[in-house]
C-alpha positions as a printed Julia matrix, in Angstrom:
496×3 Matrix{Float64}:
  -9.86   16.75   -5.71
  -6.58   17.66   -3.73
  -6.04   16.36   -0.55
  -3.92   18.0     2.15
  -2.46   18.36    5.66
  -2.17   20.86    8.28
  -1.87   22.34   11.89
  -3.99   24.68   12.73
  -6.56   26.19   15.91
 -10.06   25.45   14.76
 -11.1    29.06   14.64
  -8.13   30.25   11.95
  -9.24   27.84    9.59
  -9.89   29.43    6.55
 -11.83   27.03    4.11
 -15.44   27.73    2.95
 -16.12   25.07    5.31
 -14.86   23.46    8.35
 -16.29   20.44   10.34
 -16.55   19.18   13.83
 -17.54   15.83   14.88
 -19.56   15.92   17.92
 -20.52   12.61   20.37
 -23.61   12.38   21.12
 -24.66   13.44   24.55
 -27.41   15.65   26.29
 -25.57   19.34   26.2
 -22.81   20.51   24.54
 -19.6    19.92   25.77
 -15.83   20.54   24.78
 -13.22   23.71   24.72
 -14.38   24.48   20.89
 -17.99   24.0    21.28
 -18.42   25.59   24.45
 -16.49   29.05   22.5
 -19.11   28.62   19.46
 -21.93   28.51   21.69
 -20.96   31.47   23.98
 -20.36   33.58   19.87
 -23.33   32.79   18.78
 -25.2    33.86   21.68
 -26.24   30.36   23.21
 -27.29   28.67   20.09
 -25.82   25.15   20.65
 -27.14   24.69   24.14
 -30.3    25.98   22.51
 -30.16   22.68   20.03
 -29.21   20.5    22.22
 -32.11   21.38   24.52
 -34.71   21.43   22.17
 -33.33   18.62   20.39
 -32.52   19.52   17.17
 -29.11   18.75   17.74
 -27.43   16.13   20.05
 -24.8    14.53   17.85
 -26.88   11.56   17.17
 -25.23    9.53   13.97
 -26.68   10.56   10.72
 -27.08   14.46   11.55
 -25.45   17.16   10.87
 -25.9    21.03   11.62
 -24.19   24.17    9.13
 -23.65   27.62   10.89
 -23.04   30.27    9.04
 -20.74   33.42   10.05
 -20.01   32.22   13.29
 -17.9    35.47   14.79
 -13.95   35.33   14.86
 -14.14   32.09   12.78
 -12.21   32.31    9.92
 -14.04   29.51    8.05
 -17.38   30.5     6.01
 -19.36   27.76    7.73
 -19.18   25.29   10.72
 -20.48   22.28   10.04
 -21.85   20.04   13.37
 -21.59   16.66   12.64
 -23.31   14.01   15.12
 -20.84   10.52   15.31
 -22.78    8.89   17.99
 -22.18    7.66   21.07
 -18.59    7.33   22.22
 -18.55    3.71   22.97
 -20.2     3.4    18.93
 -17.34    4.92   17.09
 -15.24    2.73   14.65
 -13.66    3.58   11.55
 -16.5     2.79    9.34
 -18.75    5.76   11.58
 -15.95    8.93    9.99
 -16.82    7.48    6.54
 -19.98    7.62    6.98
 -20.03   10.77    8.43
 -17.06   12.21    5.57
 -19.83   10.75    2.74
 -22.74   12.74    4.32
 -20.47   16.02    4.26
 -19.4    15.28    0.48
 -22.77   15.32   -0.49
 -23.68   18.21    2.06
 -20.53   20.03    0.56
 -21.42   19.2    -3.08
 -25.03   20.91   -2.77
 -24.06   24.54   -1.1
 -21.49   24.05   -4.21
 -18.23   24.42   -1.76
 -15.03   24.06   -2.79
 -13.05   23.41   -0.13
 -13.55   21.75    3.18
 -11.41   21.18    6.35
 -12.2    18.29    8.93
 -10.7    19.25   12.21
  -9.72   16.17   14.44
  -8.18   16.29   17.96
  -8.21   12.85   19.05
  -6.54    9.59   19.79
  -6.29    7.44   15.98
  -5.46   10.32   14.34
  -3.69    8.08   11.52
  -7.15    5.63   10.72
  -9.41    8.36   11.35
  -7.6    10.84    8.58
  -7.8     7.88    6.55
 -11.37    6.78    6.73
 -12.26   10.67    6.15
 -10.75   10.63    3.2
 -12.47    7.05    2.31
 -15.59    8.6     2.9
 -15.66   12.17    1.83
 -14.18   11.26   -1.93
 -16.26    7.96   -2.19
 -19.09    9.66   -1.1
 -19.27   12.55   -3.53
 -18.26   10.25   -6.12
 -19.59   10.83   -9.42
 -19.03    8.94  -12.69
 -19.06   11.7   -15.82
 -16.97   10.19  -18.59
 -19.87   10.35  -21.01
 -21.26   13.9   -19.94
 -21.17   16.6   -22.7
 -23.16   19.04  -21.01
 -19.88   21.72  -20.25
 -21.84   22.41  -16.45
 -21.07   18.63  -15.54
 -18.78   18.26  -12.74
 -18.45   22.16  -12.6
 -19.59   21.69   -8.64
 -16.85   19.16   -7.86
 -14.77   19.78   -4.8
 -11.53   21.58   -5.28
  -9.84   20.72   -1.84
 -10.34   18.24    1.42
  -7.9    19.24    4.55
  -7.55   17.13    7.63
  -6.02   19.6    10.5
  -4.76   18.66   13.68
  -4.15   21.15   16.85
  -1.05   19.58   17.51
   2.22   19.35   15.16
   3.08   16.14   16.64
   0.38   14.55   15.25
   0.73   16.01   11.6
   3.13   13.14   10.4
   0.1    10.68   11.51
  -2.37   12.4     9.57
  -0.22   12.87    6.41
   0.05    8.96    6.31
  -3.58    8.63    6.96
  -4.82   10.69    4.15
  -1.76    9.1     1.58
  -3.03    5.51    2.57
  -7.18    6.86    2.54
  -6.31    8.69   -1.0
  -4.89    5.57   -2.63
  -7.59    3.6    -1.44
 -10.06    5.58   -2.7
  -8.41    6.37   -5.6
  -8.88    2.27   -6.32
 -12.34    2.15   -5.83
 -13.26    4.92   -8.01
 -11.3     3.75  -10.37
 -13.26    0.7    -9.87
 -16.43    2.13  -10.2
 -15.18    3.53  -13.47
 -14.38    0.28  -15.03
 -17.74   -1.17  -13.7
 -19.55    2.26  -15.34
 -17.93    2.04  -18.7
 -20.27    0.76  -21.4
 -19.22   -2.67  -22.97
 -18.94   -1.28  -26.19
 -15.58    0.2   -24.73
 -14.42   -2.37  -21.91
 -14.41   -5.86  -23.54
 -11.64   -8.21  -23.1
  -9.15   -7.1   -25.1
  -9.33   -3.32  -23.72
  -9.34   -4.78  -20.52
  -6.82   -6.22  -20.63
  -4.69   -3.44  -22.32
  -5.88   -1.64  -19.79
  -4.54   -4.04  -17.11
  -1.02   -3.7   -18.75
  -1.68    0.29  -18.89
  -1.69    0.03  -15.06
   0.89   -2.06  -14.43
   3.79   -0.7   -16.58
   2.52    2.84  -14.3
   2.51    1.19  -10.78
   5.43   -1.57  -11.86
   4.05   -5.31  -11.36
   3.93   -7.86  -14.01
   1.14   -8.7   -16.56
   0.53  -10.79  -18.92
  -1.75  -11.38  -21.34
  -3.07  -14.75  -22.3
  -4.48  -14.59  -26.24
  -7.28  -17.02  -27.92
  -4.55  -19.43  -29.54
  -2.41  -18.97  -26.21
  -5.9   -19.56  -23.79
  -6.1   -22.52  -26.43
  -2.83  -23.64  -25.53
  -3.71  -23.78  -21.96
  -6.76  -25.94  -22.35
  -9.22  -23.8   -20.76
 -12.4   -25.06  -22.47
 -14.34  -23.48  -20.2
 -14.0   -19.9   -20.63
 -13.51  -20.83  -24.48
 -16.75  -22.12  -24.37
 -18.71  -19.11  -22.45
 -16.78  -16.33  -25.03
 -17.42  -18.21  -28.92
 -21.08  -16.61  -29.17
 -19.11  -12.88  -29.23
 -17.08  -11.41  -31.58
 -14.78  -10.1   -28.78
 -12.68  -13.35  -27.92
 -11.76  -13.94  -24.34
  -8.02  -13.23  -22.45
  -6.96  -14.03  -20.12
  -5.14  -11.73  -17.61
  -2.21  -13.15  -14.9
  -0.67   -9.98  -13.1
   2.26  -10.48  -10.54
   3.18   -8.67   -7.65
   5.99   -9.24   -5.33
   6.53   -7.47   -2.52
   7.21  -10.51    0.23
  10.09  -12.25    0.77
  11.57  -13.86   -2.33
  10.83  -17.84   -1.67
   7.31  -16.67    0.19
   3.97  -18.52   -1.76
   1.7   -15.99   -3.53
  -1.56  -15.33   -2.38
  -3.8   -15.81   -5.62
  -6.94  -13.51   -6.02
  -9.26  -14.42   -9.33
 -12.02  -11.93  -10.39
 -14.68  -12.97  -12.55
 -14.29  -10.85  -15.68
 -17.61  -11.0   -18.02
 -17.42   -7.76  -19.61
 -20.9    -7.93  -20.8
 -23.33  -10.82  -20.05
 -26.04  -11.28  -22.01
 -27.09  -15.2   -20.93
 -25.69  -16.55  -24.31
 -28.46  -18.64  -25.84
 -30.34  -18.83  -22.44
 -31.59  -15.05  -23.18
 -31.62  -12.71  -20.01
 -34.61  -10.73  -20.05
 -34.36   -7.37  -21.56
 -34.84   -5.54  -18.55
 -31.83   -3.83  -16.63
 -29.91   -6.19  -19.12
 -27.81   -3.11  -19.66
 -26.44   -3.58  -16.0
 -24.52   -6.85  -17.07
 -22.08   -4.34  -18.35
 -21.12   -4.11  -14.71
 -20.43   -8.47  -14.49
 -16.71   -7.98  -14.89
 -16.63   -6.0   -11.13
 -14.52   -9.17   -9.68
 -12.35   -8.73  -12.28
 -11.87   -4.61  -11.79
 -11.46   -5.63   -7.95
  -8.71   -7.79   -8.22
  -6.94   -5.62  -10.69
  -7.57   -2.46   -8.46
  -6.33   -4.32   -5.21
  -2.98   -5.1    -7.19
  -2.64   -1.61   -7.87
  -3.26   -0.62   -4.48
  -0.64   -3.27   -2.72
   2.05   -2.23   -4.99
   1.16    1.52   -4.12
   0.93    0.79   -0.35
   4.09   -1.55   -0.88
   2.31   -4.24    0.63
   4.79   -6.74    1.97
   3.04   -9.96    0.04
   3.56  -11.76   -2.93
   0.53  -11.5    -5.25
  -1.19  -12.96   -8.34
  -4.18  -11.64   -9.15
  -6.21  -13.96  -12.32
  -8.44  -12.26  -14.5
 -10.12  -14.61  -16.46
 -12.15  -12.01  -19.73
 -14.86  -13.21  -22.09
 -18.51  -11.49  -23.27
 -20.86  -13.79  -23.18
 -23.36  -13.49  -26.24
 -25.93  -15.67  -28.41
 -25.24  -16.54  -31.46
 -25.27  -19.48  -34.05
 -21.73  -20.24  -32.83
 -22.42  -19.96  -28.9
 -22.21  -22.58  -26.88
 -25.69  -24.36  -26.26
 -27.99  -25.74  -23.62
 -26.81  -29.6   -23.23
 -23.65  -29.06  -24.73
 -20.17  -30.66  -23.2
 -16.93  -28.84  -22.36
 -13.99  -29.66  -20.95
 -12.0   -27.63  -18.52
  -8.48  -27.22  -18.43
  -8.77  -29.56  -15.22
  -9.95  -31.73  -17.56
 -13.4   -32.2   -15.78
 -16.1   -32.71  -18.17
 -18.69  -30.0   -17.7
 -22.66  -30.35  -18.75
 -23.98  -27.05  -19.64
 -27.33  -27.1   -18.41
 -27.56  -23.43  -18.79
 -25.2   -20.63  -20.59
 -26.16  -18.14  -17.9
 -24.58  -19.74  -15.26
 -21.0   -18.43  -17.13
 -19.45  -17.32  -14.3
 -18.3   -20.45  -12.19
 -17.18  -22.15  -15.59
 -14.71  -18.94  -16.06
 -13.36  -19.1   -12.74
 -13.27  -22.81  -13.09
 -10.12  -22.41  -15.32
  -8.66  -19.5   -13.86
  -9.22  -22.27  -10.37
  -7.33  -24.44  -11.57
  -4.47  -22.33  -13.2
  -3.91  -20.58   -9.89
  -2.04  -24.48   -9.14
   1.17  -23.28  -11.29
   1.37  -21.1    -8.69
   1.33  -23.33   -5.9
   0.02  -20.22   -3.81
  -0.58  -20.61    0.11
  -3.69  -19.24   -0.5
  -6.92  -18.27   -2.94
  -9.53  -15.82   -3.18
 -11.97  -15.36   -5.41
 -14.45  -12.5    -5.99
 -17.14  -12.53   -8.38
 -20.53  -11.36   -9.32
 -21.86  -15.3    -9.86
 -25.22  -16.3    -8.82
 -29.02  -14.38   -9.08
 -29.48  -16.36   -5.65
 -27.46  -14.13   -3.58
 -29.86  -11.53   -3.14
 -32.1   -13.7    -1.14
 -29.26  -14.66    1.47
 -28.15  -10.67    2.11
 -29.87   -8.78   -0.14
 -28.09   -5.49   -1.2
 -26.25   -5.02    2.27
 -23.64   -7.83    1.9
 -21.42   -9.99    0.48
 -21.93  -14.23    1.45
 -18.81  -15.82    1.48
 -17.49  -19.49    1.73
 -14.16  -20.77    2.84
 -12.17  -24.13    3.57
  -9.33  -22.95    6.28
 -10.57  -21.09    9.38
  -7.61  -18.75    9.75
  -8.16  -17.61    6.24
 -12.22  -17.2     6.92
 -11.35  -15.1    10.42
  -8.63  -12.92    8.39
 -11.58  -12.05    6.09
 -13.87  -11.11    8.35
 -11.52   -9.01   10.58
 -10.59   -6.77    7.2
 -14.5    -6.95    7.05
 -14.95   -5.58   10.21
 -12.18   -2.71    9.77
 -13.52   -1.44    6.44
 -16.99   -1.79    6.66
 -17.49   -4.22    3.69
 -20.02   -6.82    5.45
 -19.47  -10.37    4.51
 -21.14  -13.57    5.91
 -19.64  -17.25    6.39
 -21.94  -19.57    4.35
 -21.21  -23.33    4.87
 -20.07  -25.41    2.2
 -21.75  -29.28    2.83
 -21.07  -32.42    0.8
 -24.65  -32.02   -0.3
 -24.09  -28.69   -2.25
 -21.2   -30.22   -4.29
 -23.34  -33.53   -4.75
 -26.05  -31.01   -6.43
 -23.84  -30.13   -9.6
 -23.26  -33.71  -10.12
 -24.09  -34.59  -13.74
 -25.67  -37.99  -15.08
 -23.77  -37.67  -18.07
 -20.81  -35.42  -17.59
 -18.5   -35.1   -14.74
 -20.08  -32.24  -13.38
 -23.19  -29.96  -14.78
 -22.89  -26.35  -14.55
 -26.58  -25.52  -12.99
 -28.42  -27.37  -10.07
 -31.2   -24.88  -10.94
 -32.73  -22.68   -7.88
 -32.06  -24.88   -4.96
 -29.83  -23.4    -2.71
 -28.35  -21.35   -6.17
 -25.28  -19.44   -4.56
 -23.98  -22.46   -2.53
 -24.12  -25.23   -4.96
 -22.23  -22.83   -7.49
 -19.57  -22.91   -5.17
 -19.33  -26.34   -4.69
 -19.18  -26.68   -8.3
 -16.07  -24.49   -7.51
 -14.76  -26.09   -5.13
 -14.36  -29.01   -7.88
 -11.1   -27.24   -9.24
  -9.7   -25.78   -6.19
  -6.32  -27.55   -4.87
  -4.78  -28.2    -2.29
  -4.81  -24.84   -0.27
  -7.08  -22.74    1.8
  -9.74  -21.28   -0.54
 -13.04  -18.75    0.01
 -15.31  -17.35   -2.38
 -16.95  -14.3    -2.06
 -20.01  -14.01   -3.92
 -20.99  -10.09   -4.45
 -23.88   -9.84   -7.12
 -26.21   -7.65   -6.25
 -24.06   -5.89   -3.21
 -21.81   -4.82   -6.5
 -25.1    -2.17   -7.55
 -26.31    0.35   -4.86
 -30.22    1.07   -5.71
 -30.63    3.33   -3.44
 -27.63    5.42   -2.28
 -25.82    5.34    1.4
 -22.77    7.99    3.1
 -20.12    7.13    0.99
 -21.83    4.83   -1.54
 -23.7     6.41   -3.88
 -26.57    4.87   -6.37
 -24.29    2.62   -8.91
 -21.4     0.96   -8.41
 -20.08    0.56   -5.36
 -16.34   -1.06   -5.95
 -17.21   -3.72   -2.7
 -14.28   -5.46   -2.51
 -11.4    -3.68   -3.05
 -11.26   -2.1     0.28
 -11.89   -5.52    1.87
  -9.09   -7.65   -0.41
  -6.37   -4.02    0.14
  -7.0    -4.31    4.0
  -6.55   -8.12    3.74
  -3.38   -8.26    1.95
  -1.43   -5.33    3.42
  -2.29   -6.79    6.85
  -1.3   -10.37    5.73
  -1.76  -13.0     7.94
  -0.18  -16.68    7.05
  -2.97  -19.25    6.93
């Protein structure tokens, strides 16, 4: 899909399609709507009154062959009421029209915009309308797959002064979604073709393209490092662990790093404690922290985020077999905390448990991680959030305001002494499963074990990572939560 720019009157448009966001409000009102509804011979004030049509959010109205419009099709779209409208509203809206546009098989599409934020506004359309008709085909052979995608998405403005503030909405908007697609791709791609060692060469792939550092951390090197832990989750698999440390430096020379650390199991099939069979083929998708972290790299160095950032991607598959770790077995991290394994599904934390404790070489002002880690977490939010935990307030209010500007909902859990006191072993420093009481909390005070001496929060996104059931821009599948949140978070960088 191409994106573009433009200045233009609404009625010389000439796309297949052009839309107009309407406010919600008892008649019709406004220079352009007022002109539509005296050519088509009173037919808005005719929706309006009866209702079928007030701009409510969620609504939309296609007229065909309006006279003296250029465009094939005006499309009505309801935002709401006036004092309603945030950024998150024009994705929503742009995701309804991608599917809208999708099923009358257009191929191009103009949103017209005459208002205040015309920079965040051309940005969140562009969010929307490509994240919304987003479609994952990699494995189609059928040759009439993606023959309906959308050729072209225009934002015009009346006005050539505002053109420069749309252009850099719709850059910034394209990029971003450009990252969470390619998230959802990762997340979508069968494990027999993302395991560790593709990932990572696939990390490296990206980085030599958008220039920031990676390395790649081998068996014998991982070894080297002492990171029993995520040695111990990857020996049932014949596809050995890496471990992936990417760099990017766009802050001031001396400035601490901000350290992000995804959870990277490209395929988790509970090691010797068996998942059940059913939707097991979705644990393809347990390396999303890691695709986030790698994506939100991509997009700083893109955006030219002014931050310096590490992003940790710690890789393993975790498998049975007569090699894999077992049930009441001892490891020992590379914090050198001995670690009961009380279960080898709870592989997550002991991954990020090492990557934890390597993000001290960096002595980083701060740490983030993301991951897909406990069952539990669908209780607390269900499908509509992410729960989060944090240790320094400014850090835990910075997260919440990129929450609240992209539209990725997360919510403060605390973080007692009783939580950590739960993964307390009676024969091991720590054991790695307190069973179901209070399951996504006490994982992350097992965490919290190998964090150091700097602000920290975990956000905990299983089950938010899947969409069952399909939303405006977020269709059923992956939905790449995350990468918006951690992009808007480090290009608008707050010390902590």
């Amino acid at each position: 899909m191409e994106f573009s720019c433009s200045v233009s009157s609404f009625f010389d448009l000439g796309t297949e399609a052009v839309v107009l966001f309407c406010e919600k409000g008892e008649q019709s009102t406004g220079e352009i709507m007022g002109k539509i509804d005296l050519l088509t011979d009173g037919t808005i004030s005719e929706m309006y009154q009866s209702g079928e049509f007030v701009g409510s959010l969620g609504s939309e109205i296609m007229l065909r062959r309006v006279p003296e419009m250029a465009a094939g099709r005006v499309i009505l779209a309801g935002v709401g009421k006036k004092d309603k409208i945030t950024m998150d509203v024009y994705r929503r809206v742009a995701g309804r029209i991608g599917k809208l546009a999708r099923r009358h098989k257009l191929k191009t599409v103009s949103f017209y915009y005459d208002g205040p934020e015309t920079n965040p506004v051309s940005s969140a359309i562009v969010e929307g309308f490509a994240l919304g008709s987003y479609r994952f085909l990699d494995y189609k052979t059928d040759e009439d797959a993606g023959k309906d995608e959308i050729e072209l998405l225009s934002v015009v403005v009346p006005q050539k002064g505002k053109l420069r503030q749309a252009e850099a909405g719709l850059a910034r908007g394209g990029i971003i979604s450009d990252a969470v697609t390619h998230c959802r791709d990762l997340v979508g791609t069968p494990g027999n073709d993302l395991y560790p060692e593709s990932f990572a060469k696939h990390a490296q792939t990206l980085a030599k393209t958008f220039n920031f550092d990676c390395k790649v951390l081998n068996p014998s090197e991982i070894k080297k490092e002492n990171m029993g832990a995520l040695i111990a989750v990857g020996k049932g698999s014949e596809k050995t662990p890496r471990f992936v440390i990417l760099k990017y430096n766009g802050g001031k020379p001396n400035a601490k790093p901000v350290v992000l650390i995804g959870k990277g199991i490209t395929f988790d099939a509970g090691g010797i404690s068996l998942k059940p069979g059913l939707n097991m083929g979705e644990m393809k998708g347990d390396m999303t922290g890691a695709a986030v972290v790698l994506m939100t790299l991509v997009t700083a160095a893109r955006l030219q985020a002014k931050v310096n950032l590490v992003a940790l991607m710690p890789l393993a598959e975790n498998m049975p077999a007569g090699n894999a770790t077992r049930p009441g077995d001892i490891v020992t991290s590379r914090a050198g905390h001995t670690i009961e394994v009380i279960n080898t599904d709870a592989e997550g934390r002991l991954i990020l448990a090492d990557a934890l404790d390597y993000a001290n070489t960096f002595d980083p002002q701060a740490v983030i991680d993301i991951a897909t880690l406990t069952g539990a977490a669908v209780y607390i939010l269900g499908y509509e959030g992410a729960p989060f935990i944090g240790t320094n307030q400014k850090l835990n209010d910075n997260l919440r305001t990129a929450a609240d500007r992209t539209g990725e909902r997360i919510w403060e859990l605390p973080l007692w002494d009783e939580f950590c006191d739960l993964m307390k072993s009676p024969i091991a420093d720590l054991k790695n499963s307190a069973g179901k009481t209070a399951g996504t909390l006490a994982a992350a005070g097992f965490l919290k074990k190998f964090t150091g001496d700097w602000p920290w929060a975990h956000i905990d996104i299983a089950y938010c990572d899947v969409e069952p059931k399909g939303r405006p821009y977020i269709p059923v599948g992956p939905t790449g939560i995350g990468v918006r949140l951690l992009v808007d978070l480090v290009t608008n960088w707050k010390k902590v």
